[in-house]
C-alpha positions as CSV (number, residue, x, y, z in Angstrom):
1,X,0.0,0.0,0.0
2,X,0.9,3.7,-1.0
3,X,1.1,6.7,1.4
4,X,0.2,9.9,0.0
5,X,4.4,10.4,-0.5
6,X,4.7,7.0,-2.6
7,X,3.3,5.8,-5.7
8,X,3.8,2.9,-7.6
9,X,6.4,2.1,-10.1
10,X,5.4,-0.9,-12.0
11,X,5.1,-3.3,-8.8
12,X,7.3,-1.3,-7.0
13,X,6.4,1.3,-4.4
14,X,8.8,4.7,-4.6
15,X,8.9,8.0,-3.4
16,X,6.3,10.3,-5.6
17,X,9.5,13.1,-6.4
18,X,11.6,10.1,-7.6
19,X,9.1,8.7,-10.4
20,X,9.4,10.9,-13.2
21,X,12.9,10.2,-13.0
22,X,12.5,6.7,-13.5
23,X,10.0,6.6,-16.3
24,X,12.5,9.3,-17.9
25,X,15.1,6.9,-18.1
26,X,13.0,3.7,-19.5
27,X,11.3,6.4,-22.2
28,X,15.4,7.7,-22.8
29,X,16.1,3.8,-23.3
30,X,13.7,3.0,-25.8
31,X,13.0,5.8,-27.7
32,X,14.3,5.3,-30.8
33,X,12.6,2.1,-31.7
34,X,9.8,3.3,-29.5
35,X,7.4,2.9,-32.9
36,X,8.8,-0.1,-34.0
37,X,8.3,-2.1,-30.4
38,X,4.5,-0.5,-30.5
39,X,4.0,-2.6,-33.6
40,X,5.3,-5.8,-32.2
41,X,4.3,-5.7,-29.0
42,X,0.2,-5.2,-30.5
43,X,0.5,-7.1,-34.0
44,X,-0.2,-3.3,-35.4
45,X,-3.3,-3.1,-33.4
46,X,-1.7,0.5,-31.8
47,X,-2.1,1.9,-35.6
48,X,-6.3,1.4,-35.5
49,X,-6.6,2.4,-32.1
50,X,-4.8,5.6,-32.9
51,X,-7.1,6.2,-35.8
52,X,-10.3,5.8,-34.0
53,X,-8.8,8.5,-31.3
54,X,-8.3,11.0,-34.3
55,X,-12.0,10.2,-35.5
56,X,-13.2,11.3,-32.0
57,X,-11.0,14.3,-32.4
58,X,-12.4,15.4,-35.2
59,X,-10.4,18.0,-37.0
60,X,-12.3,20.4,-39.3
61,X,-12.0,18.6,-43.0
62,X,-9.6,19.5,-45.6
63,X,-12.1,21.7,-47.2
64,X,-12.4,23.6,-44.0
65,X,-10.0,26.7,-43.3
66,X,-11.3,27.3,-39.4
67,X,-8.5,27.4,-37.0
68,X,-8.1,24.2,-34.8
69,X,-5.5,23.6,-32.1
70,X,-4.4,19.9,-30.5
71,X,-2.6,19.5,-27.5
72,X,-1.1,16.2,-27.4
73,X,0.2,15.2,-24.4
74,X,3.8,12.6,-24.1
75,X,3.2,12.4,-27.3
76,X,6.9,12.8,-28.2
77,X,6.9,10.4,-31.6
78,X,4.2,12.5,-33.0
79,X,1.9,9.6,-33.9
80,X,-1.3,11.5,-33.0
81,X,0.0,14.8,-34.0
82,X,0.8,13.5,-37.6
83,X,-2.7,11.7,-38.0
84,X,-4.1,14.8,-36.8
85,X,-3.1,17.3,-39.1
86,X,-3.2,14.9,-42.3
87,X,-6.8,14.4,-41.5
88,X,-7.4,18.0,-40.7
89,X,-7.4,21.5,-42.9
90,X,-4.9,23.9,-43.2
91,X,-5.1,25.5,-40.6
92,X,-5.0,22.6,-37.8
93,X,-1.8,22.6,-35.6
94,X,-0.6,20.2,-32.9
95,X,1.4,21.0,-30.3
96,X,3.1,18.1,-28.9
97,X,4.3,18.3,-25.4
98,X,6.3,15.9,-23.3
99,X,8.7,15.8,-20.8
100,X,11.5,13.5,-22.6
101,X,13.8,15.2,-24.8
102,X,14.5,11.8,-26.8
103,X,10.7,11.0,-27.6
104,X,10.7,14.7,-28.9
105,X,13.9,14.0,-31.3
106,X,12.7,11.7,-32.3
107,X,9.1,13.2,-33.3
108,X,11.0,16.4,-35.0
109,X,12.8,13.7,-37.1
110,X,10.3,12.1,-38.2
111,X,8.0,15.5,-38.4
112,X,11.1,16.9,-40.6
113,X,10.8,13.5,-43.2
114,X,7.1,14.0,-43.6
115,X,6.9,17.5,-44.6
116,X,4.8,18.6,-41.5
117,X,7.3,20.4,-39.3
118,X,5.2,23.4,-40.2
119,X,1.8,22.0,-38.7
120,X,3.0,19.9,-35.9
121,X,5.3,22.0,-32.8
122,X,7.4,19.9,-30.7
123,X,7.6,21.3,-27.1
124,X,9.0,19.8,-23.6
125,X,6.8,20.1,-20.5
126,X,5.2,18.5,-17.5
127,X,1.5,17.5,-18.0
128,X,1.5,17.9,-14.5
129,X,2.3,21.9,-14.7
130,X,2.0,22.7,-18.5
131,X,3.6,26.0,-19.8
132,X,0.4,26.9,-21.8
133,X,-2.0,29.9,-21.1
134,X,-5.8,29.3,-19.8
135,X,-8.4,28.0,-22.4
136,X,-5.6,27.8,-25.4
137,X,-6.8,24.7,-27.2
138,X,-9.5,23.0,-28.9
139,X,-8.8,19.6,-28.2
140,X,-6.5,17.5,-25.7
141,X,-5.1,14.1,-26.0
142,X,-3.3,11.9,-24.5
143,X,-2.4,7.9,-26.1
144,X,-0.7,5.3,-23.7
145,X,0.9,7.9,-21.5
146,X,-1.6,9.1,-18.5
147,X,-0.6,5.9,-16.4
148,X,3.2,7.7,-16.3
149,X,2.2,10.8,-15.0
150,X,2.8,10.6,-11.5
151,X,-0.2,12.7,-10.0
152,X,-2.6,12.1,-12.4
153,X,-5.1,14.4,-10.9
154,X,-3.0,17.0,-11.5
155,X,-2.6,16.2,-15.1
156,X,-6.2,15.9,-15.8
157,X,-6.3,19.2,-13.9
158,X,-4.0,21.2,-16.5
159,X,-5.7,19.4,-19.2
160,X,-9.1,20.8,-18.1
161,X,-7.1,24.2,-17.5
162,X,-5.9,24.5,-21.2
163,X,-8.6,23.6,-22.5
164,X,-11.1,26.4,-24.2
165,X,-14.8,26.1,-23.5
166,X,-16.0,23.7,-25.7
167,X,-12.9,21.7,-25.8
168,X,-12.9,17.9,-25.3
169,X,-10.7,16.0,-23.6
170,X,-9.5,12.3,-24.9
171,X,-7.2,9.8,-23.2
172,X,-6.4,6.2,-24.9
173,X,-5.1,4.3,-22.2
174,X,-4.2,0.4,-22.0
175,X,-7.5,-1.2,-19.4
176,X,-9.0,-4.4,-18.4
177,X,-9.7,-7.2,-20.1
178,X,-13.0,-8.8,-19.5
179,X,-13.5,-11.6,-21.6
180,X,-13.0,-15.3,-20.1
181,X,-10.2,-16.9,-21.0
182,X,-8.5,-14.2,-23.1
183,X,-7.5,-12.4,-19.6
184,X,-5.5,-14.9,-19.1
185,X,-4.2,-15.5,-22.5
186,X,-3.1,-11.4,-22.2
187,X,-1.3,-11.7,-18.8
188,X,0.6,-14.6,-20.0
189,X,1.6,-12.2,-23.5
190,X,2.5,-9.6,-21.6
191,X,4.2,-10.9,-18.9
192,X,6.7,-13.0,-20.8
193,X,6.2,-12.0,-24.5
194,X,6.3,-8.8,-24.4
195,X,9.5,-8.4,-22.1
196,X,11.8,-10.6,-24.2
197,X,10.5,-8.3,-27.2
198,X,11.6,-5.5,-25.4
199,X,15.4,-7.1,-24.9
200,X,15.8,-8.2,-28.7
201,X,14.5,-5.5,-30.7
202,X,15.6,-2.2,-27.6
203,X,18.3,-4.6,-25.6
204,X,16.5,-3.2,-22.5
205,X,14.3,-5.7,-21.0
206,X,13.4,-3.9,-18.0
207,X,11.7,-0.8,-19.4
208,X,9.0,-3.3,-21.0
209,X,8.8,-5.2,-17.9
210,X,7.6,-2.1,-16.1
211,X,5.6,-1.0,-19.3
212,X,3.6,-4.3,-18.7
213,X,3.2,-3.5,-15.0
214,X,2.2,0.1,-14.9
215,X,-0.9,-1.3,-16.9
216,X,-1.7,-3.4,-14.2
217,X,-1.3,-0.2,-11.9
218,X,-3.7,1.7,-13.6
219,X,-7.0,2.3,-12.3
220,X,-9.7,0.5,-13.3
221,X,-11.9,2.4,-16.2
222,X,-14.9,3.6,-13.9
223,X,-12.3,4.9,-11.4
224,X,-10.7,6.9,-14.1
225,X,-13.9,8.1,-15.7
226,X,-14.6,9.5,-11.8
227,X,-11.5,11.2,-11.6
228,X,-11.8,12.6,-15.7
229,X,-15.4,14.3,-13.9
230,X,-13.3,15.2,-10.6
231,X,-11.3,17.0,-12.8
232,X,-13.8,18.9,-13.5
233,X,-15.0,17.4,-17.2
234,X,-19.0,16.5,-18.1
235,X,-20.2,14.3,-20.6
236,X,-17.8,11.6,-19.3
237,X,-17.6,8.4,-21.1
238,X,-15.8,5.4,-22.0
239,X,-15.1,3.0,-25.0
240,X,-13.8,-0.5,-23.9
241,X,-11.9,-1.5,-27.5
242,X,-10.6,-4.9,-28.5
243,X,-12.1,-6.9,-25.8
244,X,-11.2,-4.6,-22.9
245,X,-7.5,-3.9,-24.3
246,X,-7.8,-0.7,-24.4
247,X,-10.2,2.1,-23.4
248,X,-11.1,5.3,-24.8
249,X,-11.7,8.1,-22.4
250,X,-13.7,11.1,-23.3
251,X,-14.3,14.7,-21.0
252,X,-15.7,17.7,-22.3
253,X,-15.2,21.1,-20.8
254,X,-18.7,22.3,-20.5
């Protein structure tokens, strides 16, 4: 059990100042075949759920030329940002924030090789005290990266803080599986499989290990929806995908 000056760390219990610190150096470890060990480690199913996250988004069309602004949050490859602003108009711009300076490289590299450094900002910060002004953006996201923020409160906090009137919040997040038999199938994946991935393909075993068990940490999909509302959001809501896999997360500042 956690006091209010610990928090977890995979399965282990740390102080709450040392976290960021450790997931800084896992995300530093992998980050350059980051994308590549998101394929293997969900058979390309990362690439769909992505997509349906950008649908909820919902960028004005290519015909449109109305201003829209994303925040994506650790976003650092630019996944989301780059779906975002192919599927938008003109005039829609991401700003990607997250705190590793790696992840970020990496996303202005690949930004840079798609044309699209113009559209899409690359920006370091703490989702947990962002450097953005009240009510700047349209839209926040955040894909596969909430359960690494260390008071996530806090983080939903900014979000709602950022976000304009209007806006709508979206967080894809790894969840619980609730179908018989394939639970078990899952834990057996991703407590074996997906670690001895992580060694031949990043040579860092470890940072997949706790990957696997910071999902396990996360809180349960109801529990999150209730702190999404404690945050201050309406409309809350939730999309279980791929048999429980993964949820989609939805707030709206109202």
């Amino acid at each position: 059990m956690t006091t209010s000056e610990e928090t977890h760390f995979g399965d282990q219990t740390v102080p709450l100042a040392d976290k960021q610190g450790l997931v800084d150096e896992v995300f530093h470890s992998v980050a350059k075949r980051y994308d590549l060990m998101n394929d293997l480690m969900s058979g390309g199913l990362h690439r769909p759920w992505k997509d349906a996250l950008v649908t909820a988004v919902n960028p004005p069309p290519k015909t449109s030329d109305r201003p829209f602004a994303l925040l994506d949050l650790a976003g650092g490859t630019g996944d989301i940002a780059f779906r975002t602003v192919e599927a938008g108009g003109p005039n829609t711009t991401v700003t990607v924030c997250d705190i590793n300076a790696e992840m970020l490289n990496v996303g202005r590299e690949r930004a840079f090789e798609r044309g699209l450094d113009q559209a899409v900002t690359f920006e370091q910060g703490n989702a947990e005290q962002l450097p953005y002004a009240d009510r700047s953006f349209d839209c926040v996201t955040i894909a596969f990266g909430i359960r690494n923020v260390p008071r996530i409160a806090r983080g939903l906090s900014e979000a709602f803080r950022v976000l304009k009137h209007g806006g709508r919040f979206l967080c894809l997040e790894f969840s619980s599986v609730d179908v018989p038999g394939i639970d078990r199938i899952y834990d057996l994946y991703s407590y074996k499989a997906i670690p001895a991935i992580g060694r031949a393909v990043t040579g860092d075993r470890e940072a997949y290990a706790y990957l696997v068990e910071s999902i396990r940490k996360f809180p349960k999909p109801k529990v999150f929806a209730q702190m999404i509302e404690d945050a201050g959001f309406r409309r809350v809501s939730y999309t279980a995908m791929t048999g429980g896999v993964v949820a989609m997360h939805s707030g709206w500042k109202l």
